[in-house]
C-alpha positions as CSV (number, residue, x, y, z in Angstrom):
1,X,138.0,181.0,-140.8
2,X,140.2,182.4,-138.2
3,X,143.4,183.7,-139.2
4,X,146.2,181.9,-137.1
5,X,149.6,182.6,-136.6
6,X,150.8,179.9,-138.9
7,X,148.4,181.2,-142.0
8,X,149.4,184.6,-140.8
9,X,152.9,183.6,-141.4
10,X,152.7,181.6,-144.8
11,X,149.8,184.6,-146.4
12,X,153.0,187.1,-145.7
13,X,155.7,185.6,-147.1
14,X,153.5,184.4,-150.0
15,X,153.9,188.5,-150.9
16,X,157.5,188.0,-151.5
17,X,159.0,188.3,-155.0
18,X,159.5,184.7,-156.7
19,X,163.3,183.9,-157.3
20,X,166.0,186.9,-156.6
21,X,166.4,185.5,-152.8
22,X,163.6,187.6,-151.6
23,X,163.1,186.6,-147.5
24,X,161.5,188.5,-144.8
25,X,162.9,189.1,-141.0
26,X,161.2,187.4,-138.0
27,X,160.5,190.8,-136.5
28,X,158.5,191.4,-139.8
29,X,156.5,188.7,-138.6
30,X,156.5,189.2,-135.0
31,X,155.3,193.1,-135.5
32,X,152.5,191.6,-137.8
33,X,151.2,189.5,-135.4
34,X,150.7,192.0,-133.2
35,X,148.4,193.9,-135.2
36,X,146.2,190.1,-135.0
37,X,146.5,190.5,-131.4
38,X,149.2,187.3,-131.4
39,X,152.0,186.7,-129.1
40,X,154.8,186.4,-130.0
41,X,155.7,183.1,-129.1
42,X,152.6,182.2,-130.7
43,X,154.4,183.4,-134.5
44,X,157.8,182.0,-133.3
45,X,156.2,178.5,-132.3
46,X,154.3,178.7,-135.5
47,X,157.4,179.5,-137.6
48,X,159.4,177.0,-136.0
49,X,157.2,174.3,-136.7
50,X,156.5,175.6,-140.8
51,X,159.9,175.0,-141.2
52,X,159.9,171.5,-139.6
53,X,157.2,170.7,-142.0
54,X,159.2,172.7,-144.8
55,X,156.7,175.1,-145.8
56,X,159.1,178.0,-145.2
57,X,162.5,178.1,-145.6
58,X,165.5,180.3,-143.9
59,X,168.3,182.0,-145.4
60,X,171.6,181.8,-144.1
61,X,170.8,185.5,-142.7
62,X,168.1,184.1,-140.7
63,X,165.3,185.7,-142.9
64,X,162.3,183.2,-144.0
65,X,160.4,182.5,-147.2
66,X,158.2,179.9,-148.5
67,X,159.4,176.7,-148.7
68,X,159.1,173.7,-151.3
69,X,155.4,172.4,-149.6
70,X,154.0,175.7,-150.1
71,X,154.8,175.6,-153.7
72,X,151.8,173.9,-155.6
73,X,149.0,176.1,-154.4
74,X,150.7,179.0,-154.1
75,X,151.3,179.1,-157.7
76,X,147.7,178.7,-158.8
77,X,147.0,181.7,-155.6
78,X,149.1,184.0,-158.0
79,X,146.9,183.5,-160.8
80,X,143.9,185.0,-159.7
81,X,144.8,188.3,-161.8
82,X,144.4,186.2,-165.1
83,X,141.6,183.8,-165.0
84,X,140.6,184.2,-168.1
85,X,144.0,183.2,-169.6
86,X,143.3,179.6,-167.8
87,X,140.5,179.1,-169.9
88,X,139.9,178.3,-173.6
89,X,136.6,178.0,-175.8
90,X,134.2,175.4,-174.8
91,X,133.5,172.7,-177.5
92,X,130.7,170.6,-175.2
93,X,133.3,167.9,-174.1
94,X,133.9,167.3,-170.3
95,X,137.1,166.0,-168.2
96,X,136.3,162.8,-166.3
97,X,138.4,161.3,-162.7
98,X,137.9,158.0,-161.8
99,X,139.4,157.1,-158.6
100,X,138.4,154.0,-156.7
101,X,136.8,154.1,-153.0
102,X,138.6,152.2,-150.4
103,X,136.0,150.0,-148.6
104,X,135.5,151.5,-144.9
105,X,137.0,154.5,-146.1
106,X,136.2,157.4,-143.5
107,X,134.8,160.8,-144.7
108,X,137.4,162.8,-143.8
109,X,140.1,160.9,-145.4
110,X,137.6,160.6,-148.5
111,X,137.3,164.3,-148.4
112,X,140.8,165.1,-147.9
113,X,141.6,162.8,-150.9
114,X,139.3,164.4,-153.4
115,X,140.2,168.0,-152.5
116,X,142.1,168.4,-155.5
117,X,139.9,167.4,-157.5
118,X,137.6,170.5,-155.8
119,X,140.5,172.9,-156.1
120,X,140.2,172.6,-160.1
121,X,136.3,173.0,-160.2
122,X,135.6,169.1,-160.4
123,X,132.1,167.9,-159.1
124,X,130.9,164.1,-158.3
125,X,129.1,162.7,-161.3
126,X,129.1,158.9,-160.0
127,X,130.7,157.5,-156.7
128,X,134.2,158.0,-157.4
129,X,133.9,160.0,-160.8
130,X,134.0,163.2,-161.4
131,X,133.9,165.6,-163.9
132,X,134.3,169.2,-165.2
133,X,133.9,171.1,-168.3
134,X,136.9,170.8,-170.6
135,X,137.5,174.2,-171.4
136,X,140.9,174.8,-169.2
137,X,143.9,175.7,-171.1
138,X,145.9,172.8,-171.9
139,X,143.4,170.0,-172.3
140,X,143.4,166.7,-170.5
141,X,146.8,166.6,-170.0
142,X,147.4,169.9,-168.1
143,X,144.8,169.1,-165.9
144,X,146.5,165.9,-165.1
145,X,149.6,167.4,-164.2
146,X,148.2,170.5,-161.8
147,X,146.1,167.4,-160.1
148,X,148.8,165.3,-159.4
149,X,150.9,168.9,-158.5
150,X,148.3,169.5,-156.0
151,X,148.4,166.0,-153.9
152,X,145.7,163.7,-156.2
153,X,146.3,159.8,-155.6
154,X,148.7,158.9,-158.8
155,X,146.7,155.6,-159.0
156,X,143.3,158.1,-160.2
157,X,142.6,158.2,-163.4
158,X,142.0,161.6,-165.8
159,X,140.5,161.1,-169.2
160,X,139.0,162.9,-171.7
161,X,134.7,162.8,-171.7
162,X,132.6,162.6,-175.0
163,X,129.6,161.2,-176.4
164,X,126.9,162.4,-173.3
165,X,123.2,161.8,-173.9
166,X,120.8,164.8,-173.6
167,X,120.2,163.4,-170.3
168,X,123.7,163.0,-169.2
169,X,124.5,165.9,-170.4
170,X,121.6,168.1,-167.7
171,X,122.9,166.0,-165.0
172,X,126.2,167.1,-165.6
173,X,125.4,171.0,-166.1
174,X,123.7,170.4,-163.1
175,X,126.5,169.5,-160.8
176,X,126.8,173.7,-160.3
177,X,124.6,176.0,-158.9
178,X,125.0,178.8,-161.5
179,X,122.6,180.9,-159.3
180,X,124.5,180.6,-156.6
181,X,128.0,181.3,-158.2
182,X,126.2,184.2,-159.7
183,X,125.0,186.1,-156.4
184,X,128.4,185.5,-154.6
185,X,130.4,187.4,-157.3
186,X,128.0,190.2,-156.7
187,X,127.6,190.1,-152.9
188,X,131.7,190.2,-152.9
189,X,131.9,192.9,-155.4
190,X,129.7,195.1,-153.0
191,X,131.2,194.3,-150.0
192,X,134.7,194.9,-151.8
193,X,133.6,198.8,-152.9
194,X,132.1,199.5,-149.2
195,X,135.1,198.4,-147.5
196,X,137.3,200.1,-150.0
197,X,135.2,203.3,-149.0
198,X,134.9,202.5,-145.4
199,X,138.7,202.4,-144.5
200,X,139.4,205.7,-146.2
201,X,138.8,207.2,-142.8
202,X,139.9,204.6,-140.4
203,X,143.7,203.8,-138.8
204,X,146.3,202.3,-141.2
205,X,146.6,199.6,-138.6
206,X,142.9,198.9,-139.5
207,X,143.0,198.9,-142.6
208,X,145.8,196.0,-142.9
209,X,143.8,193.8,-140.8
210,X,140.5,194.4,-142.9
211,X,142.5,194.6,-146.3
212,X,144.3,191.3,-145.3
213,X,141.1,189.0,-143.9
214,X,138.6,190.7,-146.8
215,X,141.3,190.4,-149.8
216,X,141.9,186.4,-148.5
217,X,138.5,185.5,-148.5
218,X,137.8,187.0,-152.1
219,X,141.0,185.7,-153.6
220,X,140.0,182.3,-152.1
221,X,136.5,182.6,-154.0
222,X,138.8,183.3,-157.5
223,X,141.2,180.9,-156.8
224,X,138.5,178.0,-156.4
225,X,135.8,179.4,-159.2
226,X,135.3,176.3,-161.4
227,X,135.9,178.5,-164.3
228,X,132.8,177.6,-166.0
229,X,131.8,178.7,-169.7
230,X,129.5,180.9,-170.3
231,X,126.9,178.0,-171.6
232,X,126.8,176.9,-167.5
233,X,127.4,179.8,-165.9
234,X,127.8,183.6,-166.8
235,X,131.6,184.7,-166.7
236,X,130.8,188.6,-167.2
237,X,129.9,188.5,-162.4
238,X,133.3,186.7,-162.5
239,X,135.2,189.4,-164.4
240,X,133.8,192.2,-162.5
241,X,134.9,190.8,-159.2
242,X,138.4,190.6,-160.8
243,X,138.1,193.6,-161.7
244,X,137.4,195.4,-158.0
245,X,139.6,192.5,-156.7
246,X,142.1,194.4,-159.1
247,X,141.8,197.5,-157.9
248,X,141.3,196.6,-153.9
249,X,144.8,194.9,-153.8
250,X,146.1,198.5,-155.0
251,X,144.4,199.8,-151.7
252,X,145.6,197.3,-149.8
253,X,149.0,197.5,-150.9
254,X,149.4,201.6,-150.2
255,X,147.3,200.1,-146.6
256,X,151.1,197.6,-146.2
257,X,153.9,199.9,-147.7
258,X,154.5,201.7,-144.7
259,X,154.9,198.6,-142.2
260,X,157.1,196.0,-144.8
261,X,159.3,199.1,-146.3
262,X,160.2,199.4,-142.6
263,X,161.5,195.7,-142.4
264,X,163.3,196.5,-146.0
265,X,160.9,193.6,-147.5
266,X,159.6,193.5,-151.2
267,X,156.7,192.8,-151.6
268,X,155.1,192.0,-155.1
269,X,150.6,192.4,-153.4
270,X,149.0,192.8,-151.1
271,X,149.5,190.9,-147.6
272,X,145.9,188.5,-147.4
273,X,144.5,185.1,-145.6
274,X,144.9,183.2,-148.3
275,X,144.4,179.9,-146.6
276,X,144.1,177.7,-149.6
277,X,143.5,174.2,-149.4
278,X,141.8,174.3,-145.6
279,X,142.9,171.5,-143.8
280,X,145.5,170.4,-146.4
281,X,148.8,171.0,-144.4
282,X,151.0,169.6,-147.2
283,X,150.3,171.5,-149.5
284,X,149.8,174.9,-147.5
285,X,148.0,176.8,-144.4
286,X,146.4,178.8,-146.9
287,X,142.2,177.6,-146.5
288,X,139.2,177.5,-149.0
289,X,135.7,179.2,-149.0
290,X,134.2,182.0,-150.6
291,X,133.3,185.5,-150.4
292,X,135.2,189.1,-150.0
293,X,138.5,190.5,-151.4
294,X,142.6,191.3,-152.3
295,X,145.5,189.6,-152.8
């Protein structure tokens, strides 16, 4: 996915401190956009028109961070560090979602209503149900509350799953290509380590730009893993990407220090396209899809 200059915009001051007042300057952003090859009346439009939409904010010094739309995924994009703490032992039960189809309902408003529902590792069982192993921390109940956090129709409904015959039950494991899940983690891991080595030796400028599109596109592949147990899919390719993911963002962050401790800004990781939720404005710029690293 392209990095634009309103992702652009939203990815950097996602880096900001939480609380504390934290903002960054427009010529932060303008200066950034430069090394993108944007205008800057591209970032300046693009700004303007995140704060009509309130997904950044400004401070009565004329400095901008994220505002309230950009809150929900935001919050889960921080906790890519600690997947493993968003998961709990997996006793066999399942999570269901029922939501009802409108009739003549196109597929791009269908798709855009069930995003949610893919942001937390759901998969379609049945028209209009899906489900997902219940092993994330909290239960039911959590899971309820980060759906309807994240933009799921209030009317759905989110119930507990039991009682699966052997037959349900492989249909249901099925719903996730383990194989595939498996390769990706390993294909980013590599690509993570050869970039890593790569920009040892190239132009700081460079290296943000590569640090920053890489990092997004790996966090985005952590941030939407369906968590899986280990009885569906292996965790131990998960943890190792988290692991180099770890240890890129530290690159990435030496890559940035320079060019935001010039615009006195705070930063708490690594600048990345973390495009989220792709095409779900509300909630933020940040897109979805797999593969490549830091945060």
């Amino acid at each position: 996915v392209d990095i634009t200059p309103k992702s652009l915009i939203l990815d950097l001051l996602s880096t900001l401190p939480q609380g504390g007042g934290y903002s960054m300057p427009v010529r932060a952003l303008v200066e950034a956009g430069a090394c993108f090859g944007m205008a800057a009346s591209s970032i300046r439009v693009a700004l303007a028109r995140s704060l009509a939409q309130e997904q950044v904010a400004r401070d009565e010094r004329g400095r901008y961070r994220l505002g309230e739309a950009a809150g929900a995924v935001n919050r889960a994009i921080r906790n890519w560090r600690r997947l493993d703490e968003q998961t709990e032992e997996w006793v066999g039960g399942w999570i269901g979602v029922h939501r009802s189809r409108s009739r003549g309902e196109a597929s791009s408003a269908r798709l855009r209503r069930d995003r949610p529902l893919g942001f937390l590792g759901f998969r379609e069982f049945e028209s209009g149900f899906f489900l997902r192993p219940d092993n994330l921390a909290g239960g039911v109940s959590t899971v309820r509350a980060r759906l309807g956090d994240l933009g799921l129709d209030p009317r759905a409904l989110v119930f507990e799953v039991r009682g699966f015959d052997a037959l349900a039950k492989a249909r249901a494991r099925a719903l996730w290509d383990a194989k595939a899940l498996s390769r990706a983690y390993g294909e980013a891991v590599e690509t993570l380590a050869e970039s890593r080595l790569r920009l040892e030796e190239v132009p700081v400028s460079e290296a943000m730009v590569e640090t920053f599109g890489l990092g997004g596109r790996v966090i985005r592949q952590l941030v939407l893993d369906p968590l899986l147990p280990d009885e569906i899919a292996p965790t131990a390719g998960r943890r190792a990407l988290v692991e180099q993911m770890l240890e890129y963002d530290g690159f990435g962050r030496g890559c940035w220090a320079e060019f935001l401790g010039r615009h006195g800004v705070l930063h708490r990781r690594t600048p990345a396209d973390l495009r989220v939720v792709e095409g779900t404005e509300q909630l933020r710029s940040v897109a979805l899809t797999p593969p490549a690293a830091r945060a």
